[in-house]
PASEBA-1860 file (N, C-alpha, C; in nm, 3 decimals):
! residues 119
1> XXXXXXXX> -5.613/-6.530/9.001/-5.541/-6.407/8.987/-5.502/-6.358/9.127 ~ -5.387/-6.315/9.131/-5.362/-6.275/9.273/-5.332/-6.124/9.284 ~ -5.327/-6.058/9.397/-5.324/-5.956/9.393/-5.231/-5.898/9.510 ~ -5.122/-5.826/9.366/-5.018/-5.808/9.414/-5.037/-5.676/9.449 ~ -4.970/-5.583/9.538/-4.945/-5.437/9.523/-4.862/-5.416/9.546 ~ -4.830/-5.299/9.437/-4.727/-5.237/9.429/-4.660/-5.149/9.565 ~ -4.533/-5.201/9.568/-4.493/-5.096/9.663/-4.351/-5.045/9.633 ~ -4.282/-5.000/9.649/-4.162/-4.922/9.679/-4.033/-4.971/9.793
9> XXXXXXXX> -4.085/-5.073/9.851/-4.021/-5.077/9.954/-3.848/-5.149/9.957 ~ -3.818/-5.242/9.771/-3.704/-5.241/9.756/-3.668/-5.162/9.720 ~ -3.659/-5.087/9.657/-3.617/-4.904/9.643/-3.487/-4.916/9.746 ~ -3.622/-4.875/9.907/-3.566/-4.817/10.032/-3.476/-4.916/10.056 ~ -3.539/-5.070/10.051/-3.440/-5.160/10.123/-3.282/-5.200/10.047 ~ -3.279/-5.117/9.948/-3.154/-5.118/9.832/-3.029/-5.026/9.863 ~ -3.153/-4.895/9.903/-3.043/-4.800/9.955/-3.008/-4.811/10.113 ~ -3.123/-4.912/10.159/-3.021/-4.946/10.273/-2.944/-5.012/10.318
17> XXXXXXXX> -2.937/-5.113/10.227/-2.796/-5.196/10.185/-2.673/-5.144/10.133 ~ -2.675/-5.081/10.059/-2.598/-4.972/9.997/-2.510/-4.927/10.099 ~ -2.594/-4.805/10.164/-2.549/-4.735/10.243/-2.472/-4.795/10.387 ~ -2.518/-4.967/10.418/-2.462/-5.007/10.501/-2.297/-5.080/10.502 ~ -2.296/-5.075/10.336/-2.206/-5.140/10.290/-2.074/-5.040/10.322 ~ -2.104/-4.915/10.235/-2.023/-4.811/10.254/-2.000/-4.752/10.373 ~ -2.083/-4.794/10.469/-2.072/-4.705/10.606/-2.002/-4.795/10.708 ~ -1.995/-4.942/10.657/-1.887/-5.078/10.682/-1.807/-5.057/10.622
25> XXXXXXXX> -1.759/-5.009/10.515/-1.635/-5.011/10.432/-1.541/-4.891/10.475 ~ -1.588/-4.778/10.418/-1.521/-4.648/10.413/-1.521/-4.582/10.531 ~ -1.615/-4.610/10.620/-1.663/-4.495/10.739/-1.485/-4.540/10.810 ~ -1.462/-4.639/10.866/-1.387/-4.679/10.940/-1.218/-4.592/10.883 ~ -1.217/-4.618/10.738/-1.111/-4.600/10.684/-1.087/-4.452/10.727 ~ -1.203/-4.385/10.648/-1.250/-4.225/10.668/-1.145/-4.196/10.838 ~ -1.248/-4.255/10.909/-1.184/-4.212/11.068/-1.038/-4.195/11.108 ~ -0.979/-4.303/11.063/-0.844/-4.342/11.074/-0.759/-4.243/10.994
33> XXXXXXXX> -0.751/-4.218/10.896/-0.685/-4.165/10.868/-0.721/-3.983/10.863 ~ -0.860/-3.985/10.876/-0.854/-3.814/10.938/-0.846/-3.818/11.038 ~ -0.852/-3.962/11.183/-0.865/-3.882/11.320/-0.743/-3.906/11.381 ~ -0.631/-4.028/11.280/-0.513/-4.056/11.338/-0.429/-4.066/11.268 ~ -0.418/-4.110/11.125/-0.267/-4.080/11.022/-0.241/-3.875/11.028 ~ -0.361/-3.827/10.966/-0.279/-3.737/10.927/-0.257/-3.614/11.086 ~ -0.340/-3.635/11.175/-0.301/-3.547/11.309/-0.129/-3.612/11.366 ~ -0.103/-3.722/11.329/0.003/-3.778/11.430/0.098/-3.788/11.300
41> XXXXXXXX> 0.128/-3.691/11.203/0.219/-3.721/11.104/0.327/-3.634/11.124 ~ 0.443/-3.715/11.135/0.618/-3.637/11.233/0.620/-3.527/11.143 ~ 0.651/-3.447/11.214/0.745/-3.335/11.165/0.664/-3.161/11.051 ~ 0.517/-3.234/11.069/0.386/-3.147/10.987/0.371/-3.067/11.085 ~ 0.326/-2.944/11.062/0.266/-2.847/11.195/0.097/-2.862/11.116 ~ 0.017/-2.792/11.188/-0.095/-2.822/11.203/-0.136/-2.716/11.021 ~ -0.083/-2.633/11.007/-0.085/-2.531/10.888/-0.093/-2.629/10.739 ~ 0.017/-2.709/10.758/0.040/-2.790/10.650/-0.066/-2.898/10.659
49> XXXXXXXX> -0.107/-2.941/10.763/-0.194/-3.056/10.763/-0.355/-3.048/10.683 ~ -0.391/-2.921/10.720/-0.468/-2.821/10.663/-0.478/-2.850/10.536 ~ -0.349/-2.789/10.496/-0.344/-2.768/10.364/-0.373/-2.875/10.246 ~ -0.286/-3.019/10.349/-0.321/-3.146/10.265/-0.481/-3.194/10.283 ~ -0.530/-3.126/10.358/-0.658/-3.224/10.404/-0.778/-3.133/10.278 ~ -0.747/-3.005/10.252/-0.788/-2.937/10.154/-0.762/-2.948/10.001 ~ -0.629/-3.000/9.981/-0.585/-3.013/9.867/-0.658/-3.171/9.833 ~ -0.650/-3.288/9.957/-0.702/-3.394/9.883/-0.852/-3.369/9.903
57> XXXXXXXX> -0.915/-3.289/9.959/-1.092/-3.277/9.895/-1.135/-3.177/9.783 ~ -1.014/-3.139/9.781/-1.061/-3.063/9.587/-0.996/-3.132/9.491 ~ -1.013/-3.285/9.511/-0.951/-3.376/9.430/-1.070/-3.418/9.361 ~ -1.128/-3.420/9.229/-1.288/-3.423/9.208/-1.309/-3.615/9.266 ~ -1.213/-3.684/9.262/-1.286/-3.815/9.299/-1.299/-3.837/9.414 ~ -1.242/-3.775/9.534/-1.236/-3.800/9.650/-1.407/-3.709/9.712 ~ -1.419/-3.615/9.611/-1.504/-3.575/9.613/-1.668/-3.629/9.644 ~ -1.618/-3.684/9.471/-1.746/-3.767/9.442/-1.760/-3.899/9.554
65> XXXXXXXX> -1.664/-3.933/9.626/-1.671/-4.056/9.699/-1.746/-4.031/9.807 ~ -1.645/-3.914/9.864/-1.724/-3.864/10.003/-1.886/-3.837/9.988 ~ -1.915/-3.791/9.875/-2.031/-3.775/9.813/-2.124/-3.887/9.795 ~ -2.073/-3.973/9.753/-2.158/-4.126/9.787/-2.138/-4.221/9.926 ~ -2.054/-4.197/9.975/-2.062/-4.246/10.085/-2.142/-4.146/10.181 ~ -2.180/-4.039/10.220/-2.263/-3.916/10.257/-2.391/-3.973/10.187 ~ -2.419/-4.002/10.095/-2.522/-3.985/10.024/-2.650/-4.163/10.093 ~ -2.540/-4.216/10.048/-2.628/-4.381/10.093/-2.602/-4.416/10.261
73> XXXXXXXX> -2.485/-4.359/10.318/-2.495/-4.324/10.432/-2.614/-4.308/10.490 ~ -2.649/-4.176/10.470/-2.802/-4.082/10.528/-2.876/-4.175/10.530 ~ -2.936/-4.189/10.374/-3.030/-4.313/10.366/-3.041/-4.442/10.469 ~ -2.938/-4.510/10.468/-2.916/-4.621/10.574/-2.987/-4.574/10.689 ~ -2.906/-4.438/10.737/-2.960/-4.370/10.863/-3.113/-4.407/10.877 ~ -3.165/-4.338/10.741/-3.367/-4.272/10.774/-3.409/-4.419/10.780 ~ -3.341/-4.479/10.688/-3.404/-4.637/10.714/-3.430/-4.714/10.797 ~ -3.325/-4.715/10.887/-3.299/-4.774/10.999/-3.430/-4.710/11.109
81> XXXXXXXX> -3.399/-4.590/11.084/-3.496/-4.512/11.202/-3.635/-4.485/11.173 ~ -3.667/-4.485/11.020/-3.816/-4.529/11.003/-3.878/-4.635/11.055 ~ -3.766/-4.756/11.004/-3.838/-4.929/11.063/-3.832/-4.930/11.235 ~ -3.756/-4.882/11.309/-3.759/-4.851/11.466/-3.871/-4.793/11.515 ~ -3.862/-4.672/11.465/-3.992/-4.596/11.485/-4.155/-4.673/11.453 ~ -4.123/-4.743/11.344/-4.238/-4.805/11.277/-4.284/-4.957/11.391 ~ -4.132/-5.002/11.465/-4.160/-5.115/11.560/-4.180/-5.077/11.668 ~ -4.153/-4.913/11.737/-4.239/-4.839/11.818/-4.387/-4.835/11.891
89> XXXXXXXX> -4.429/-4.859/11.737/-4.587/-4.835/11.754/-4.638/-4.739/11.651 ~ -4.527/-4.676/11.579/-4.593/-4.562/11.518/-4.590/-4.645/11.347 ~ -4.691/-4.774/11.319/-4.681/-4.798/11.233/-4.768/-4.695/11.170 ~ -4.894/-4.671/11.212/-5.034/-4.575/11.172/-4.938/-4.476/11.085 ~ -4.848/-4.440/11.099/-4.762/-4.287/11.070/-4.668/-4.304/10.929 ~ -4.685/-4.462/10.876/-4.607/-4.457/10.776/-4.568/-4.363/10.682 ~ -4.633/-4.370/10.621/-4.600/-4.202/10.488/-4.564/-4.134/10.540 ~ -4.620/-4.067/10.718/-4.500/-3.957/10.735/-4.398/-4.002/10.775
97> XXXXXXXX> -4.411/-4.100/10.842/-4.233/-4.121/10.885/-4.137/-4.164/10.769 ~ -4.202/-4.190/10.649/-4.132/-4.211/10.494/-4.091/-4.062/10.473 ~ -4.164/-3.974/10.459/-4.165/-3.862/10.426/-4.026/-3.748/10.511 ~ -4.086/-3.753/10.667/-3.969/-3.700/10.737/-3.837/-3.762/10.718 ~ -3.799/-3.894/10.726/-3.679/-3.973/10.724/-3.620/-3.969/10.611 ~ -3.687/-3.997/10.505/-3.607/-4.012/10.342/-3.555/-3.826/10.304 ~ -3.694/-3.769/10.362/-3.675/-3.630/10.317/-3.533/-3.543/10.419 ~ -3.540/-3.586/10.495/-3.437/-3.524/10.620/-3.290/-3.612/10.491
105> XXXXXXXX> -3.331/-3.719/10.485/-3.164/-3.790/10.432/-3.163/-3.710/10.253 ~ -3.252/-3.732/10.174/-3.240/-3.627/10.076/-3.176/-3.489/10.109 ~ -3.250/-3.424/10.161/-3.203/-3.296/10.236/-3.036/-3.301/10.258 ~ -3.043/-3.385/10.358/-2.901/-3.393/10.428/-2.784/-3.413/10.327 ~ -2.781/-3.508/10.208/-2.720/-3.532/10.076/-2.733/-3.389/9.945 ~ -2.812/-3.349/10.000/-2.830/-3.193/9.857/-2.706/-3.110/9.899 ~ -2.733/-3.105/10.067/-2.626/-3.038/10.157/-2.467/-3.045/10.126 ~ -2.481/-3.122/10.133/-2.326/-3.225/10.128/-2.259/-3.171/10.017
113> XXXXXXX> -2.319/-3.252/9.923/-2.347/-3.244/9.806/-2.305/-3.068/9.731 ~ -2.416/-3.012/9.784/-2.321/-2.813/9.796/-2.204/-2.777/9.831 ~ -2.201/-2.866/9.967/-2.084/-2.794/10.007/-1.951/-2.856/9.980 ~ -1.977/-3.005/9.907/-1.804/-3.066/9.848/-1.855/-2.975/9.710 ~ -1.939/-2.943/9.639/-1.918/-2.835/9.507/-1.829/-2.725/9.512 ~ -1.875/-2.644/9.642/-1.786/-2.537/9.667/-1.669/-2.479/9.707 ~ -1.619/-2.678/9.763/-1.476/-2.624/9.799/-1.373/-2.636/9.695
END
């Protein structure tokens, strides 16, 4: 009989695949076209640009996207910086550095998460 224990740790290592996928995929796209299609678009003044950049995030899917890409994003983040931290030296610290990292990226996604609700 062998003895397995249980752990959790594809969970984490799922959403940090996830999140690396989307943060390879979309992050780049994301940039480009908020930091250079729509600022350098002829003949828009800055009022109107506004306006489109508002009108397409109260679009509910663009929403929900930004929302998952924000969401498995974070995660990737705590992941990354748990296992660093953890090759640090601070393995002794596991649970909390599970705890601070996942909880900071939870946190950080509830956030988000509020504030694409409200616009």
């Amino acid at each position: 009989m062998s003895h397995l224990t249980k752990t959790n740790e594809a969970f984490w290592w799922s959403l940090f695949s996830a999140g690396g996928v989307m943060a390879a995929l979309f992050l780049p796209v994301m940039i480009f076209v908020t930091g250079f299609v729509l600022p350098f678009m002829m003949g828009e003044d800055v009022e109107s640009q506004q306006d489109r950049m508002v009108s397409l995030v109260t679009f509910w899917p663009v929403r929900l996207a930004l929302f998952g890409i924000i969401f498995l994003s974070s995660f990737h983040c705590a992941h990354r910086i748990r296992h660093v931290l953890m090759d640090f030296g601070l393995r002794w610290a596991g649970v909390a550095l599970m705890i601070c990292c996942y909880g900071a990226a939870a946190g950080g996604a509830v956030a988000a998460g509020l504030i694409l609700v409200r616009l």
